[in-house]
N, C-alpha and C positions, 0 to 999 in steps of 0.2 A: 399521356402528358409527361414532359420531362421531368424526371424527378429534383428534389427538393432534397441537398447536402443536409444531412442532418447533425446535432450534438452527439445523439448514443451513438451512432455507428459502432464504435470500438467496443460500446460495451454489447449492442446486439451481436457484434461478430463474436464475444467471448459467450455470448448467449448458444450460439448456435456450435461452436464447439464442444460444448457444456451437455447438449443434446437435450433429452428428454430427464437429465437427472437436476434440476435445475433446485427444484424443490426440497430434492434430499442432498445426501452426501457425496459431492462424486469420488468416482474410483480413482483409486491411484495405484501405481505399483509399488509394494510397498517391501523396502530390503528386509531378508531374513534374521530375525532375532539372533544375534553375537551372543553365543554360548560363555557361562559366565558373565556381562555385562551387568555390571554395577548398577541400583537403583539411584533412580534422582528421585529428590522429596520435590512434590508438586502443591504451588498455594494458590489458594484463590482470594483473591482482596481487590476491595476496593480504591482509586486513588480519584483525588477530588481534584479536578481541574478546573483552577481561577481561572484560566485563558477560555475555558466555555460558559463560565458565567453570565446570564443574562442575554443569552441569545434568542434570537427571536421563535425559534422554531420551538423550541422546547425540549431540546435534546438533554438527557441525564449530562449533570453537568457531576456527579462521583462513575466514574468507571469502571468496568470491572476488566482489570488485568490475571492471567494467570503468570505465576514466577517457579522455574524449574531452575531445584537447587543443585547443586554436581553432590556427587556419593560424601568429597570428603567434608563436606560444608559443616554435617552437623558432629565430626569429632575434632576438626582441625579448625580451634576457635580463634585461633588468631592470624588464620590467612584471611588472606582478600583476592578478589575475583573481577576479572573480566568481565562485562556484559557485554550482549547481543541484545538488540532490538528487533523482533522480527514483525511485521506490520502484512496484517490478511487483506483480501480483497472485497469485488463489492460482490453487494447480496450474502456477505458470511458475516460472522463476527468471531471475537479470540476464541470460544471454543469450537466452535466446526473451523478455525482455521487448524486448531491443533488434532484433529483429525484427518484432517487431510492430508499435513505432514508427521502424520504418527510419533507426535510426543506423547509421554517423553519416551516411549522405544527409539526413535529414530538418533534422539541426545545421548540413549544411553550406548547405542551401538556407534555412535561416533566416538567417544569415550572410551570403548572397548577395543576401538581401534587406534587409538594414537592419539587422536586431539587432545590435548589441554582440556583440563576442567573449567568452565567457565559460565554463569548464570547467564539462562534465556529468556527473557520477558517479553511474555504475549497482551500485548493492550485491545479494548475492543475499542472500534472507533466508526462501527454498525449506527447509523443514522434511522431515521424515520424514514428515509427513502432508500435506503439499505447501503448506503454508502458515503462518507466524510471528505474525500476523494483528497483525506489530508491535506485540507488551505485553509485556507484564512476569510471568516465570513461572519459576518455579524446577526446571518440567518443563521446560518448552520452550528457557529461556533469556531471559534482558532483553534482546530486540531492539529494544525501545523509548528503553534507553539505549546499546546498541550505533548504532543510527544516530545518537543525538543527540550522541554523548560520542565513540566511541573510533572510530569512523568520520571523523568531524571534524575530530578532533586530528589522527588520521594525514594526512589530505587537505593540513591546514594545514601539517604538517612536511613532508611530502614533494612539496610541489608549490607554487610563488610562486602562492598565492592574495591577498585580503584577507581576512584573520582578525578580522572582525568580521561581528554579526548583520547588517547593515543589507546586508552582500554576499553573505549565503546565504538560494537561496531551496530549499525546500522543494515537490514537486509528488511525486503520486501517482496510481493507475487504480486501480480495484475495488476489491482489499484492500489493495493502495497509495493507494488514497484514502482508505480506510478510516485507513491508518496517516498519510498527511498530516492528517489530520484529528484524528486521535488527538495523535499527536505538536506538531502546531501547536499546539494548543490548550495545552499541557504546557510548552512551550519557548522560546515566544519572547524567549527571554533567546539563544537560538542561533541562531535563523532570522527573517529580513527580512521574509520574500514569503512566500505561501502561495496555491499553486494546485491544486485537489481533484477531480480526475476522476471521476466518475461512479464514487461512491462506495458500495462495499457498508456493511451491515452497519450502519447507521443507528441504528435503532429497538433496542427490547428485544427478540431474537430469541424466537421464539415467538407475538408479535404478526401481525395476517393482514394479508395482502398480494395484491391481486389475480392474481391469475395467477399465482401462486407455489406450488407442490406444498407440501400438509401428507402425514405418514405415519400412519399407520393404528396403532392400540396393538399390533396383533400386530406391524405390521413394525421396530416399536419394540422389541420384548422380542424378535425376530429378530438386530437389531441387536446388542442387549444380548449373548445369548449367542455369540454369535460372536466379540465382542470379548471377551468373557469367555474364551475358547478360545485368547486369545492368549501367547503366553509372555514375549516381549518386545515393543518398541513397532514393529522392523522384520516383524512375524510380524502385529500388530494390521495394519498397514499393506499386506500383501496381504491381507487378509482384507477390508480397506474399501477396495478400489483406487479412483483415480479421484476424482472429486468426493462418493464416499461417506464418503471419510475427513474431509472434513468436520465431521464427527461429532467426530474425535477430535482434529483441530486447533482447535477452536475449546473445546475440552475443555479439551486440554494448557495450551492460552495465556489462559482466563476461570476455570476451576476445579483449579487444579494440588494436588495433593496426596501430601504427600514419605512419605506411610504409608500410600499405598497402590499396591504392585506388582504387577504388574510395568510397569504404564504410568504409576503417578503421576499421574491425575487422577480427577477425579468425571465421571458422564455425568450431567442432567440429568433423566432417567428411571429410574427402578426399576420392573419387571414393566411395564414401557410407562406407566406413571403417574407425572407429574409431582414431582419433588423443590422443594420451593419454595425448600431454603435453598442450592441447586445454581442452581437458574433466576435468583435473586437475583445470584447471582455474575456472570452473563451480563450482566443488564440495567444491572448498574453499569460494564460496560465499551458500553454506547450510547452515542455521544457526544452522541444529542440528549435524552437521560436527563441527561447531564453537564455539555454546551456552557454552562448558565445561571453554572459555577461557574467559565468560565475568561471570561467576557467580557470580564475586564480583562487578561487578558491577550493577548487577538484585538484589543483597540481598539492594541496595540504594533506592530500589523503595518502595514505602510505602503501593503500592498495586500493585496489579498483575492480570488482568483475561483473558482467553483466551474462546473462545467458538467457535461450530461448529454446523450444523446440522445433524441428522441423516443419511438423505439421502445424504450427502455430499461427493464425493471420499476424499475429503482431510481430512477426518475426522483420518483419522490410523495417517498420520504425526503430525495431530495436539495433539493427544494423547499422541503420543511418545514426544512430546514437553514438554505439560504438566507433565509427566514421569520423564523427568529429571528434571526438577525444583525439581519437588515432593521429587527425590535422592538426592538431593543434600540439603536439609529440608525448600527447600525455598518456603514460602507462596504464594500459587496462588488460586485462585479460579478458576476452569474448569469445564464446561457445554456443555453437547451433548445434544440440544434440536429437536423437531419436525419441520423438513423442511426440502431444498436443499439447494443450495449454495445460491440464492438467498431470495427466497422467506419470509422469516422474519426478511430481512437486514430492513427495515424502523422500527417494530415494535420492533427490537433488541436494536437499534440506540435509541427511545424513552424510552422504558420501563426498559433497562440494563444497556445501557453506558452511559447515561447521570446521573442517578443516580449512578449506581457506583463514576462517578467524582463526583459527588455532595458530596457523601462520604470522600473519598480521599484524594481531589486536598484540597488543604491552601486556604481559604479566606480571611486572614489575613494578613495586611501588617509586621503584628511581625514575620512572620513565620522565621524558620531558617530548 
């Protein structure tokens, strides 16, 4: 039977890159410790976000952010500092995202090598269906203004930053690329820089993708009942474990709907056949569906980089990303380097994006 375009694709295909380490930590290559390199002080805290308040799903509406200070933080009390926003992907949260890109080793060997001192702040934005996919949703919660808004302000009051855009940058991986992408494009009234890692979730989901598992109409109306079998949204969630809940994170956070429980969203299929005014809802959160309507706001940004690996499926969307910038004559820097989706996120994190920011991002309290 012809198969049936599905919503996860992008995230099955990052599934199946992923391999068999789905459950644990996957490997990365990770650059060798910079002799002498200065410690960074690392915190862990909670920050309370009004923008997830009273969301239908039930998602922790105080989160837990990790904050990595630079070495001269705690003798040099009267600077102030740069931030970086780095935003994990799905199925992880802030800390297996800082694992992955070996903080703070990876902040202190940038530092050790030239970059600017500059605070990194790790938010978790880890759902009940393992992923936020950073938007805006009245199931899931406005994570979207949670990272732009009450994330920010807290970082700003609780810590000698510079409280202007021109010192925040913005960077993400997979569905945190997804969300730097998302989000940049929406904000740059907040953030300076903007660096997009090998970004899922591009395109209008449903659309084909080489190498990317489509599901079959039965295993669709499989889906269906089973989630239909669920009582609440932690009951749907063993029932889709893993990168199948998929399904219902990408639900919760592109089709929310407050009258319908006990999960509050639409699925994009009925009897395994396509909903067009569900699947609508999907393709208007694509950014390269949408990118044409923020380009005045990406030509604010004072830099731009995007990059991907070779062996990466998402590597075609990410191009075609980069593409339109490129048409539209807006400066970006894009790099298709050696690896998969994972494997040189910790040594990309040290060796790219933090010097990138170091470049970039305003040091300066004169900045305008």
């Amino acid at each position: 039977m012809k198969t049936t375009k599905w919503c996860f694709a992008v995230m099955l295909g990052i599934a199946v890159a992923m391999g068999p380490v789905l459950q644990a930590q996957v490997q990365t290559n990770v650059p060798p410790v910079i002799p002498g390199a200065k410690p960074v002080a690392v915190e862990h805290i909670k920050v309370h976000g009004a923008s997830l308040e009273g969301n239908l799903e039930g998602e922790a509406v105080d989160r837990d952010v990790i904050v990595f200070l630079p070495p001269s933080y705690k003798h040099d009390l009267h600077r102030h500092y740069p931030v970086v926003y780095a935003l994990h992907g799905y199925f992880i949260g802030a800390e297996q995202w800082s694992h992955e890109i070996h903080v703070p080793q990876t902040i202190e060997g940038a530092f050790a090598q030239g970059a600017k001192e500059m605070i990194v702040v790790l938010p978790d934005s880890k759902t009940i269906y393992n992923g936020s996919m950073y938007s805006s949703s009245v199931t899931t919660g406005d994570f979207e203004r949670f990272i732009s808004h009450d994330l920010v302000a807290y970082i700003d009051t609780h810590y000698r930053t510079l409280p202007n855009r021109e010192s925040r940058g913005l960077v993400g991986h997979s569905m945190g690329g997804y969300g730097a992408a998302r989000i940049g494009m929406k904000h740059p009234d907040v953030f300076g820089s903007l660096y997009i890692m090998s970004p899922c979730c591009l395109s209008p989901m449903g659309s084909h993708r080489p190498g990317q598992p489509d599901q079959t109409k039965e295993q669709a109306i499989a889906n269906e009942k089973k989630i239909a079998e669920a009582k609440s949204p932690s009951e749907a969630a063993s029932l889709m474990p893993g990168f199948d809940g998929a399904e219902l994170a990408t639900a919760a956070a592109w089709a929310p709907d407050p009258k319908n429980p006990p999960l509050y969203l639409d699925l994009p299929t009925k009897n395994g056949v396509p909903v067009p005014e569900v699947q609508a809802k999907f393709a208007a959160n694509a950014p390269l569906v949408f990118v044409d309507q923020y380009i005045g706001n990406l030509k604010r940004y004072r830099a731009i980089s995007i990059d991907v690996g070779n062996q990466d499926g998402l590597r075609v969307d990410t191009k075609k990303l980069h593409n339109i910038l490129d048409n539209y004559g807006l400066a970006n820097t894009f790099e298709i380097y050696p690896g998969t989706h994972t494997s040189a996120v910790a040594d990309r994190f040290q060796n790219h994006v933090l010097p990138f920011f170091s470049k970039n991002l305003c040091f300066s309290a004169d900045c305008q």
